[in-house]
PDBQT receptor file of N, H, CA, C and O in Angstrom, charges set to zero:
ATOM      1  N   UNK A   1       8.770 -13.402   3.202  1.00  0.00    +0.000 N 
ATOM      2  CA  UNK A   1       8.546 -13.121   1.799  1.00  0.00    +0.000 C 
ATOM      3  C   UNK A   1       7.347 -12.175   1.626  1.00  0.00    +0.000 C 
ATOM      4  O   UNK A   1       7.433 -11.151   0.948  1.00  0.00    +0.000 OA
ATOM      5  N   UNK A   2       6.142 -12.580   2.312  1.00  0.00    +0.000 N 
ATOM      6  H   UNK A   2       6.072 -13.411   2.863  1.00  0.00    +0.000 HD
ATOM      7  CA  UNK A   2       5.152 -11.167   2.538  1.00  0.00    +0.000 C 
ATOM      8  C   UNK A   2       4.927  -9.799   2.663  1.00  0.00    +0.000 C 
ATOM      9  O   UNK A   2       4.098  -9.000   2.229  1.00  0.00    +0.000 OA
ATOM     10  N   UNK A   3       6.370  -9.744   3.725  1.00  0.00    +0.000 N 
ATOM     11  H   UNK A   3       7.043 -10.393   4.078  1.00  0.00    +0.000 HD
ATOM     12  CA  UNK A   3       6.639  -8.468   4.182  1.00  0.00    +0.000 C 
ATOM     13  C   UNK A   3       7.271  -7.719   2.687  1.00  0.00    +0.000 C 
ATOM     14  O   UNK A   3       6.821  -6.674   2.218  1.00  0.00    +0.000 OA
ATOM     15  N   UNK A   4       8.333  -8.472   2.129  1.00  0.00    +0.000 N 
ATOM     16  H   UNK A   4       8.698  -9.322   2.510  1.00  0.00    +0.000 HD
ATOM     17  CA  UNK A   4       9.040  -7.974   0.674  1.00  0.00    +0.000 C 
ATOM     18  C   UNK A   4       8.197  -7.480   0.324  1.00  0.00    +0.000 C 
ATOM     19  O   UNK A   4       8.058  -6.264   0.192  1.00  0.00    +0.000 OA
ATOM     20  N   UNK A   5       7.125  -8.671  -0.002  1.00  0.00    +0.000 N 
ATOM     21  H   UNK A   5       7.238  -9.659   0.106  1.00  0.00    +0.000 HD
ATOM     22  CA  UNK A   5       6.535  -8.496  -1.294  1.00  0.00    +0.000 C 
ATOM     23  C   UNK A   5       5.348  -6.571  -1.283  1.00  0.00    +0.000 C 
ATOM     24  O   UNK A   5       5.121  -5.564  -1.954  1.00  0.00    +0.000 OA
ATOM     25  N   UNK A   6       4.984  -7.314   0.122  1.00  0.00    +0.000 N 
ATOM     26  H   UNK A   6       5.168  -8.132   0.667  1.00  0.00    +0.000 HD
ATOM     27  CA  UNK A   6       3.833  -6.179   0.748  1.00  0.00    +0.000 C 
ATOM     28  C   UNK A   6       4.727  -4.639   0.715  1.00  0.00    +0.000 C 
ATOM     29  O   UNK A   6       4.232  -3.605   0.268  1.00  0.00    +0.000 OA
ATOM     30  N   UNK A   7       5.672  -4.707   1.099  1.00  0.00    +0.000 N 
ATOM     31  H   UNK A   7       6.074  -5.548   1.462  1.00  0.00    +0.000 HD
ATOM     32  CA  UNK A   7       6.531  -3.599   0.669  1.00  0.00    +0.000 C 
ATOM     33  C   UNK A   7       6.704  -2.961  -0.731  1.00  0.00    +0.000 C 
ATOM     34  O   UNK A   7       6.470  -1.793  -1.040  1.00  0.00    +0.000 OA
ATOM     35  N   UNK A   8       7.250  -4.158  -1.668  1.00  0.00    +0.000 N 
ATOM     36  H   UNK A   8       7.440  -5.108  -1.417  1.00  0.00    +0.000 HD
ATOM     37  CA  UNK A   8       7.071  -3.353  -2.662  1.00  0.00    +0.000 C 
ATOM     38  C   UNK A   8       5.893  -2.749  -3.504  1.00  0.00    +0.000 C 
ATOM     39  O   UNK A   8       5.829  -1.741  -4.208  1.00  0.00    +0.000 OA
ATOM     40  N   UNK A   9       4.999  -3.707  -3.187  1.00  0.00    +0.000 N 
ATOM     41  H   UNK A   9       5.051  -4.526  -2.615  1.00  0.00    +0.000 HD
ATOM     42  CA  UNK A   9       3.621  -2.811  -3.840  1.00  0.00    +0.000 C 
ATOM     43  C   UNK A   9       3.450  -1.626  -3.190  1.00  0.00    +0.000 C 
ATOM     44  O   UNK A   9       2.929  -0.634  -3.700  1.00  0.00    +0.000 OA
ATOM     45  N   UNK A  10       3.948  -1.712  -1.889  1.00  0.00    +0.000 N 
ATOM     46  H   UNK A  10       4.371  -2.518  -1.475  1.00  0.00    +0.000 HD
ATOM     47  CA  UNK A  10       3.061  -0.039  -1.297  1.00  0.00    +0.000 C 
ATOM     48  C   UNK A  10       4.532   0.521  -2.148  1.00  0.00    +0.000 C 
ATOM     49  O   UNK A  10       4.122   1.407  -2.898  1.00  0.00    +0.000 OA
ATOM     50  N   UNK A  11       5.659   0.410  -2.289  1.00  0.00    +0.000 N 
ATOM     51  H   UNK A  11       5.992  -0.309  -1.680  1.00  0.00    +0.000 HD
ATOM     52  CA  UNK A  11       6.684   1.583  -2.958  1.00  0.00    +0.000 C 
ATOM     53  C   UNK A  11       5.839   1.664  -4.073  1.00  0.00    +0.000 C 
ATOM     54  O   UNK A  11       5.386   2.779  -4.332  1.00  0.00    +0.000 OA
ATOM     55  N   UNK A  12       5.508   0.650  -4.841  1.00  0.00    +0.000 N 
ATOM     56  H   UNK A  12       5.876  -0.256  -4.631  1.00  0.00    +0.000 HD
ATOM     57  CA  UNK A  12       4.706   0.997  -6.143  1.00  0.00    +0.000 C 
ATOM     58  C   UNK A  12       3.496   2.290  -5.902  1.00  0.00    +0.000 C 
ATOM     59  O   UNK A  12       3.313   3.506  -5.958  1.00  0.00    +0.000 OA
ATOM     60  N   UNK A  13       3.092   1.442  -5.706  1.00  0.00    +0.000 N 
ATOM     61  H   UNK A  13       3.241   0.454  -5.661  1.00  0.00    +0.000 HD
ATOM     62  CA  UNK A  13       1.247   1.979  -5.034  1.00  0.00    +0.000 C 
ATOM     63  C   UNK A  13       1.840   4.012  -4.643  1.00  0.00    +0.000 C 
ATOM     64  O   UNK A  13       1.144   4.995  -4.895  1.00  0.00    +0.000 OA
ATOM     65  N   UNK A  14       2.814   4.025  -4.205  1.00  0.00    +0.000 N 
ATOM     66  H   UNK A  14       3.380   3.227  -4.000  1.00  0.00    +0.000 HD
ATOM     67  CA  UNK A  14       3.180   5.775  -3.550  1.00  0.00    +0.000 C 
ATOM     68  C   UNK A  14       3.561   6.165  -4.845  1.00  0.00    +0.000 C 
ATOM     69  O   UNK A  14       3.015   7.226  -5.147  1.00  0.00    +0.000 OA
ATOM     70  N   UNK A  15       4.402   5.644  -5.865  1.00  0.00    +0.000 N 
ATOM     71  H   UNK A  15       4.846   4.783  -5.620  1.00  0.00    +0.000 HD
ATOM     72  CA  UNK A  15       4.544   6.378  -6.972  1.00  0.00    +0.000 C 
ATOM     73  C   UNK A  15       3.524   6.393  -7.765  1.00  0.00    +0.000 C 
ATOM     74  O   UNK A  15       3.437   7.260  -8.634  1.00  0.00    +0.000 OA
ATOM     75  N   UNK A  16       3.011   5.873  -7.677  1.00  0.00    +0.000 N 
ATOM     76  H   UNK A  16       3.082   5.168  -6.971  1.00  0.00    +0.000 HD
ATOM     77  CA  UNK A  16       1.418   6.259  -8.784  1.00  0.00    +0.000 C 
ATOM     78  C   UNK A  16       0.715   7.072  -7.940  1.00  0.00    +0.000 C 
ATOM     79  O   UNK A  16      -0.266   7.618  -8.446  1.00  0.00    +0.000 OA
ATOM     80  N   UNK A  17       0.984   7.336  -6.618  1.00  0.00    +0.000 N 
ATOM     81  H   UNK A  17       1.780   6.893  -6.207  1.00  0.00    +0.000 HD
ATOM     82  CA  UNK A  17      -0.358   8.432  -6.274  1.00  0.00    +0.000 C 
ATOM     83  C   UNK A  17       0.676   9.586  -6.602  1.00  0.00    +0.000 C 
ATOM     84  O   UNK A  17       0.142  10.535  -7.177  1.00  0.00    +0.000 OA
ATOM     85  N   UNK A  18       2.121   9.731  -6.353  1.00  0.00    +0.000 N 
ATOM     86  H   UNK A  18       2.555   8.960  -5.886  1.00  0.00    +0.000 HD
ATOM     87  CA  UNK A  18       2.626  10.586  -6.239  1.00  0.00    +0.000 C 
ATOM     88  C   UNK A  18       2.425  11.498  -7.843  1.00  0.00    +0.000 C 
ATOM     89  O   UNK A  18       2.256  12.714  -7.940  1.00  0.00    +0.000 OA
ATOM     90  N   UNK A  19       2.494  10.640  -8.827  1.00  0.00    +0.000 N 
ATOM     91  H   UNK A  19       2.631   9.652  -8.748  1.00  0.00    +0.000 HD
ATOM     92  CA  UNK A  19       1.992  10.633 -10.244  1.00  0.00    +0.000 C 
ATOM     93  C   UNK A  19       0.948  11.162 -10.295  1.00  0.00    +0.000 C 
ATOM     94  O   UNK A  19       0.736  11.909 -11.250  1.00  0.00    +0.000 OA
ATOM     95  N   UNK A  20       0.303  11.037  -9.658  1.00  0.00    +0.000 N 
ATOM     96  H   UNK A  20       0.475  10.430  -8.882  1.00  0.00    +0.000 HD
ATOM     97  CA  UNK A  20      -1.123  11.036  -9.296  1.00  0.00    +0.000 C 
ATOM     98  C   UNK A  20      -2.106  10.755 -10.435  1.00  0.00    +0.000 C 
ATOM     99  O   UNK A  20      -2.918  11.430 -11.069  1.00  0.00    +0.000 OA
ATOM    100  N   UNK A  21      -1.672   9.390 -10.435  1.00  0.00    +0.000 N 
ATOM    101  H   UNK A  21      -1.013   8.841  -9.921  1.00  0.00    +0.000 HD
ATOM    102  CA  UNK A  21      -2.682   8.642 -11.467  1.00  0.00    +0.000 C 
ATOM    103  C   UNK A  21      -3.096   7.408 -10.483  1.00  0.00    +0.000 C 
ATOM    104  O   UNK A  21      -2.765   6.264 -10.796  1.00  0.00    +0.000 OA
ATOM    105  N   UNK A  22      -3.755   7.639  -9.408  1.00  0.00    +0.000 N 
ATOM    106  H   UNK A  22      -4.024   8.568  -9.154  1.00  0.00    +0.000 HD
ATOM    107  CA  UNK A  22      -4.240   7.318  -8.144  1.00  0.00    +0.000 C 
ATOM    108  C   UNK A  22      -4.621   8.030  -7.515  1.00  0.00    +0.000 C 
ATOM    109  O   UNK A  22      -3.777   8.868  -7.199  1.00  0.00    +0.000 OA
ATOM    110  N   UNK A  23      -6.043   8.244  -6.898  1.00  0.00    +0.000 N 
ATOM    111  H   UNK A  23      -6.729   7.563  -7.155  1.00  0.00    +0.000 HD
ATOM    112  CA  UNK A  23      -5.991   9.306  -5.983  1.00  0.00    +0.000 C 
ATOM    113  C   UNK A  23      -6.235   8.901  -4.890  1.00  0.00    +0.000 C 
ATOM    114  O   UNK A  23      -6.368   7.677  -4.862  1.00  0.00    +0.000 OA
ATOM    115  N   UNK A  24      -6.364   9.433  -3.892  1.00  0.00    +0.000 N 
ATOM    116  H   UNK A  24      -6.256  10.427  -3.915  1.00  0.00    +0.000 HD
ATOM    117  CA  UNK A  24      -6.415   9.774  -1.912  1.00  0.00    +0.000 C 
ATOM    118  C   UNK A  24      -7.241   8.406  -2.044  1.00  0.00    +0.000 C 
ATOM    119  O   UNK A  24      -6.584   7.371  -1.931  1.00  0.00    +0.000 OA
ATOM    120  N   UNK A  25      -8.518   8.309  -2.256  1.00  0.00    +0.000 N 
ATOM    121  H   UNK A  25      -9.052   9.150  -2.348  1.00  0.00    +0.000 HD
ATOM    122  CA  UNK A  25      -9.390   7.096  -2.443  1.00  0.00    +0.000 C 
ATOM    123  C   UNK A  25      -8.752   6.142  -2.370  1.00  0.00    +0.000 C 
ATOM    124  O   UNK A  25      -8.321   5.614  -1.345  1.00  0.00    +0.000 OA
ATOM    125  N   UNK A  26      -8.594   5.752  -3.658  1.00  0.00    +0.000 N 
ATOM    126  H   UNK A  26      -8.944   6.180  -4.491  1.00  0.00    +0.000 HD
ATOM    127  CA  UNK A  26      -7.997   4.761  -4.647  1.00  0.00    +0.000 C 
ATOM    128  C   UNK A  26      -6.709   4.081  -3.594  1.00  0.00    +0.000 C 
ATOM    129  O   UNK A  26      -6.521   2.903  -3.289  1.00  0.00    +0.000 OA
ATOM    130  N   UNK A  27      -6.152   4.977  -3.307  1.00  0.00    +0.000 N 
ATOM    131  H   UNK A  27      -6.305   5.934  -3.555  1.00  0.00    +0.000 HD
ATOM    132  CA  UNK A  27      -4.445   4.779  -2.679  1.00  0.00    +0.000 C 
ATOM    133  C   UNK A  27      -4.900   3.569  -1.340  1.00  0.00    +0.000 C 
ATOM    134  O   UNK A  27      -4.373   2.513  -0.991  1.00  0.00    +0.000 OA
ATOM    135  N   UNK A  28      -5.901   4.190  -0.931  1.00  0.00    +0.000 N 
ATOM    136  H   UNK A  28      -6.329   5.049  -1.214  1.00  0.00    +0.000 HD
ATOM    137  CA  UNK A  28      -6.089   4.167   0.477  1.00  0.00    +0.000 C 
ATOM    138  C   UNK A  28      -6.645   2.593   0.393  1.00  0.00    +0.000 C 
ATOM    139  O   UNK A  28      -6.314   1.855   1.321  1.00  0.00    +0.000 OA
ATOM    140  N   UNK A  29      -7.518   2.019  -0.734  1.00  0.00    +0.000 N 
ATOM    141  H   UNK A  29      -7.786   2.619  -1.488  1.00  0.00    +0.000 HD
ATOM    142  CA  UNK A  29      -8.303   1.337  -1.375  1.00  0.00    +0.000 C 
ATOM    143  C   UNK A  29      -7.281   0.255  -1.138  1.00  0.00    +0.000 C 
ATOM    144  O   UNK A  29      -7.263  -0.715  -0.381  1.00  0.00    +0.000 OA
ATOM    145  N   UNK A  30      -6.423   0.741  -2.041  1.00  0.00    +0.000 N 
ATOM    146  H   UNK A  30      -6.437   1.529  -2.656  1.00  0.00    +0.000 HD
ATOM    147  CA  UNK A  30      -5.549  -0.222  -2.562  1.00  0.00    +0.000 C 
ATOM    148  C   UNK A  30      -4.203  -0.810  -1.333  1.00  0.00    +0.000 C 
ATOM    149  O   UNK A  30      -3.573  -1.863  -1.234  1.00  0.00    +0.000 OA
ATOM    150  N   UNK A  31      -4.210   0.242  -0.698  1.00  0.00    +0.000 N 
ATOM    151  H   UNK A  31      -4.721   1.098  -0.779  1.00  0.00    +0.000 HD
ATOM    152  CA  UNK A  31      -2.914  -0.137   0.428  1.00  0.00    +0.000 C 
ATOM    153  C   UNK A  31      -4.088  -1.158   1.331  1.00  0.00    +0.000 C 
ATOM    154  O   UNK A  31      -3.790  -2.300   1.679  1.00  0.00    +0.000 OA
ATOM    155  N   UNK A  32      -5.248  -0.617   1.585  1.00  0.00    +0.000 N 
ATOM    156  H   UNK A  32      -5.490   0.311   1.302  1.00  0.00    +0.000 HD
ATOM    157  CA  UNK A  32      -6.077  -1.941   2.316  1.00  0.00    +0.000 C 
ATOM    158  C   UNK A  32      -5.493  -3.055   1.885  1.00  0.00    +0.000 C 
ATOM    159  O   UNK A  32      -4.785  -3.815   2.545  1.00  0.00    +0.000 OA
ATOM    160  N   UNK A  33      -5.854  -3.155   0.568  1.00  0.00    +0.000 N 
ATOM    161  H   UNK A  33      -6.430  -2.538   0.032  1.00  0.00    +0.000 HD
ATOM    162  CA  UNK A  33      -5.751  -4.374  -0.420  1.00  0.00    +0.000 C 
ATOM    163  C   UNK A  33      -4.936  -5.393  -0.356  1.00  0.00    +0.000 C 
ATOM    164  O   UNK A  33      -5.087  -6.614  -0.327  1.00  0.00    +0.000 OA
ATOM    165  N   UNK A  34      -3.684  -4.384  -0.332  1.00  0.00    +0.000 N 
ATOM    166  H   UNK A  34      -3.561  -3.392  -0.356  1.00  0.00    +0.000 HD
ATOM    167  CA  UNK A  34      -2.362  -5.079  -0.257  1.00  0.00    +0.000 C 
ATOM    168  C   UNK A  34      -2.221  -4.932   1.387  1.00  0.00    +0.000 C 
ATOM    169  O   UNK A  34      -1.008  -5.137   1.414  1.00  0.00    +0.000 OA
ATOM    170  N   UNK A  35      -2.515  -4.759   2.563  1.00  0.00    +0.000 N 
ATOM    171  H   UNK A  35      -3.500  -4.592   2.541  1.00  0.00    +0.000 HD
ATOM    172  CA  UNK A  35      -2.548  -5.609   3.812  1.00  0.00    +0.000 C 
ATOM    173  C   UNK A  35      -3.172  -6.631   4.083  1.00  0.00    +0.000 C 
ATOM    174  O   UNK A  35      -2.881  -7.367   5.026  1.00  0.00    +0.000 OA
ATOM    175  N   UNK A  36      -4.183  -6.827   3.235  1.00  0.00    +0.000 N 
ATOM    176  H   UNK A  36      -4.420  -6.229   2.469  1.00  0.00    +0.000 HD
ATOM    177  CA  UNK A  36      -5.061  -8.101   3.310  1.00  0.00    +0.000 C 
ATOM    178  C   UNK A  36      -4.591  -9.152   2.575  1.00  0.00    +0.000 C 
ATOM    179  O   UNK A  36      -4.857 -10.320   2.861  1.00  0.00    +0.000 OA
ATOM    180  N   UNK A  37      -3.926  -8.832   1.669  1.00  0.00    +0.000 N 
ATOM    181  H   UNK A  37      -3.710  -7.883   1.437  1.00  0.00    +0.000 HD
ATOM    182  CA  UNK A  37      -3.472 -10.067   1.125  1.00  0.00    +0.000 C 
ATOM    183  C   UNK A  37      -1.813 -10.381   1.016  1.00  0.00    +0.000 C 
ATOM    184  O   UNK A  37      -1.380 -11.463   0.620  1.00  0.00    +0.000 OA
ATOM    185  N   UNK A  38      -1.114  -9.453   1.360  1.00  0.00    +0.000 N 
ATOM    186  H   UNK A  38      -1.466  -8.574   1.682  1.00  0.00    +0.000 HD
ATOM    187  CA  UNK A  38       0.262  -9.519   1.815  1.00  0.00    +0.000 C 
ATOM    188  C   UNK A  38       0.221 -10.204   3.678  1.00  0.00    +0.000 C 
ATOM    189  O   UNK A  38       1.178 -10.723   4.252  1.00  0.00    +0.000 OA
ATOM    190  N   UNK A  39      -0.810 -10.037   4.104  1.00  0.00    +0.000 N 
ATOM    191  H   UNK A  39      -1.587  -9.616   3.637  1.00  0.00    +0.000 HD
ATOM    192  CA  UNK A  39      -0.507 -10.107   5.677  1.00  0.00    +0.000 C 
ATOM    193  C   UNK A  39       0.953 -10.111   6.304  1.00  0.00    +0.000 C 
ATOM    194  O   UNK A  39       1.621 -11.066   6.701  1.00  0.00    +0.000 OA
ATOM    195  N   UNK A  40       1.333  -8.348   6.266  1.00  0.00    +0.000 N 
ATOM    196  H   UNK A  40       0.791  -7.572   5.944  1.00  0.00    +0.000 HD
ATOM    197  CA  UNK A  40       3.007  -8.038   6.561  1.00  0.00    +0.000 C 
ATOM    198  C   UNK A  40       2.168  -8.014   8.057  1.00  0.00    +0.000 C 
ATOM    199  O   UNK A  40       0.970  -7.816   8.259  1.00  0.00    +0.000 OA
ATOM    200  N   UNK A  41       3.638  -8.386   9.340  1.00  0.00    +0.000 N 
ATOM    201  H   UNK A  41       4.611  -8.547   9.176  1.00  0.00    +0.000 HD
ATOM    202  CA  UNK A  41       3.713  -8.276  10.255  1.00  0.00    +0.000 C 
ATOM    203  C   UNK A  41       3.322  -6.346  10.787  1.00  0.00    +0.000 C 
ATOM    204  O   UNK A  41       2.453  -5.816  11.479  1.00  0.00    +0.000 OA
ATOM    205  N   UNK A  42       4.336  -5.924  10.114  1.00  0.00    +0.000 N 
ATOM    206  H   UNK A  42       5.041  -6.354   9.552  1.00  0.00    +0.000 HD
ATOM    207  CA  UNK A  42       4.255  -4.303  10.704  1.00  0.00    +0.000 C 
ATOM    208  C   UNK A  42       2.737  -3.267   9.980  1.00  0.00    +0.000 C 
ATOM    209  O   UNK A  42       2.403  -2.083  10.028  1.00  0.00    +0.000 OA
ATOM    210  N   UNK A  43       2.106  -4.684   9.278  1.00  0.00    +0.000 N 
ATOM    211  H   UNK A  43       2.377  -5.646   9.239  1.00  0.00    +0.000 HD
ATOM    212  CA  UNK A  43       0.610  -3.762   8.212  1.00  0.00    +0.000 C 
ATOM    213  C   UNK A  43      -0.699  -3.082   9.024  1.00  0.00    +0.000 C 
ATOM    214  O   UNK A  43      -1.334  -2.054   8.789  1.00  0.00    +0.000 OA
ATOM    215  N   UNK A  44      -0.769  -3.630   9.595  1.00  0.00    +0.000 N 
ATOM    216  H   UNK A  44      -0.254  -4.466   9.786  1.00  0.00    +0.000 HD
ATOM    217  CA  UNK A  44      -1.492  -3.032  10.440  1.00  0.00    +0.000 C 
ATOM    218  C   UNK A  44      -1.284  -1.594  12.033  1.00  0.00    +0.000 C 
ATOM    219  O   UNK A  44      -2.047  -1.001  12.795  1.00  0.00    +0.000 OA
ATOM    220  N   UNK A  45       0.323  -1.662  11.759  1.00  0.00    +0.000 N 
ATOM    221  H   UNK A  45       0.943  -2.144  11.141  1.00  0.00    +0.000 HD
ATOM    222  CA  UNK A  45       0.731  -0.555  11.803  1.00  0.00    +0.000 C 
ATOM    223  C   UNK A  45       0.570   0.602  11.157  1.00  0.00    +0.000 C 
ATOM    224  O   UNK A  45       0.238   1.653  11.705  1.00  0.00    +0.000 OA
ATOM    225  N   UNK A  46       0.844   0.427   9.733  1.00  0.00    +0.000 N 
ATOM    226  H   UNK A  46       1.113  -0.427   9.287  1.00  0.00    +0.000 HD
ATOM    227  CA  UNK A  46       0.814   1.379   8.716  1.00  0.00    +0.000 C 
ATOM    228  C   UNK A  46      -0.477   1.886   8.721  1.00  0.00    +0.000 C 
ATOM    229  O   UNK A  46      -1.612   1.456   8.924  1.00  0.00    +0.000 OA
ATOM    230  N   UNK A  47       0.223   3.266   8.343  1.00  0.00    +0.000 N 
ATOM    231  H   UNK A  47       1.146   3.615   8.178  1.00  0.00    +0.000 HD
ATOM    232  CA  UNK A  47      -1.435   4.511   8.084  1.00  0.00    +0.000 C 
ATOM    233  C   UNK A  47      -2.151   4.539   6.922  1.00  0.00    +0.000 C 
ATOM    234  O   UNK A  47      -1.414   4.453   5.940  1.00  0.00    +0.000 OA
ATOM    235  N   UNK A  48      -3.530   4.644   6.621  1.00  0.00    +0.000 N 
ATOM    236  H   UNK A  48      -4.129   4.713   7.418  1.00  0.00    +0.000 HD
ATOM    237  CA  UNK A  48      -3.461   4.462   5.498  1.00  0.00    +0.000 C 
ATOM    238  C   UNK A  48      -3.503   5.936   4.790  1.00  0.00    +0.000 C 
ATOM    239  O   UNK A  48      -4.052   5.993   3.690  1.00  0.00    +0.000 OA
ATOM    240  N   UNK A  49      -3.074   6.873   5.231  1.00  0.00    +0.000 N 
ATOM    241  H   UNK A  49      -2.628   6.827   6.125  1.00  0.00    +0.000 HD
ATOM    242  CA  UNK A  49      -2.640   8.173   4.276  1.00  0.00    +0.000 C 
ATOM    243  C   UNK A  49      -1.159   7.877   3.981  1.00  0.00    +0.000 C 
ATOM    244  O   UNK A  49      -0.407   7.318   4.779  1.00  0.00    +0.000 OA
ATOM    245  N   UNK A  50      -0.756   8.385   2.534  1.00  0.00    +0.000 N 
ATOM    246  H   UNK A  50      -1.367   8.840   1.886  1.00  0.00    +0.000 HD
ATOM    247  CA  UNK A  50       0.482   8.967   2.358  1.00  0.00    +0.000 C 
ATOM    248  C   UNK A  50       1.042   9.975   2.943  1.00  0.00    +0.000 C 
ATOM    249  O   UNK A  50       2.177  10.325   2.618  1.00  0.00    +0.000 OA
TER     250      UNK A  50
């Protein structure tokens, strides 16, 4: 259920930078965010650039 969930915030989280009503910072901020508290298996894989 983590992994879902942790997934869909980062789909969220990419359309608002893509919007770019988020920036490079912020994105990067926030995808931390959501690995720390989603604890997805593959998260610490992930890059934190878009």
């Amino acid at each position: 259920m983590n992994e879902l969930q942790y997934h869909l915030a980062e789909k969220l989280l990419m359309k608002l930078y893509e919007q770019e009503l988020v920036s490079q910072e912020e994105y990067n901020q926030i995808s931390k965010l959501n690995r720390q508290k989603f604890t997805p298996l593959l998260g610490p894989l992930m890059c934190d650039k878009p």
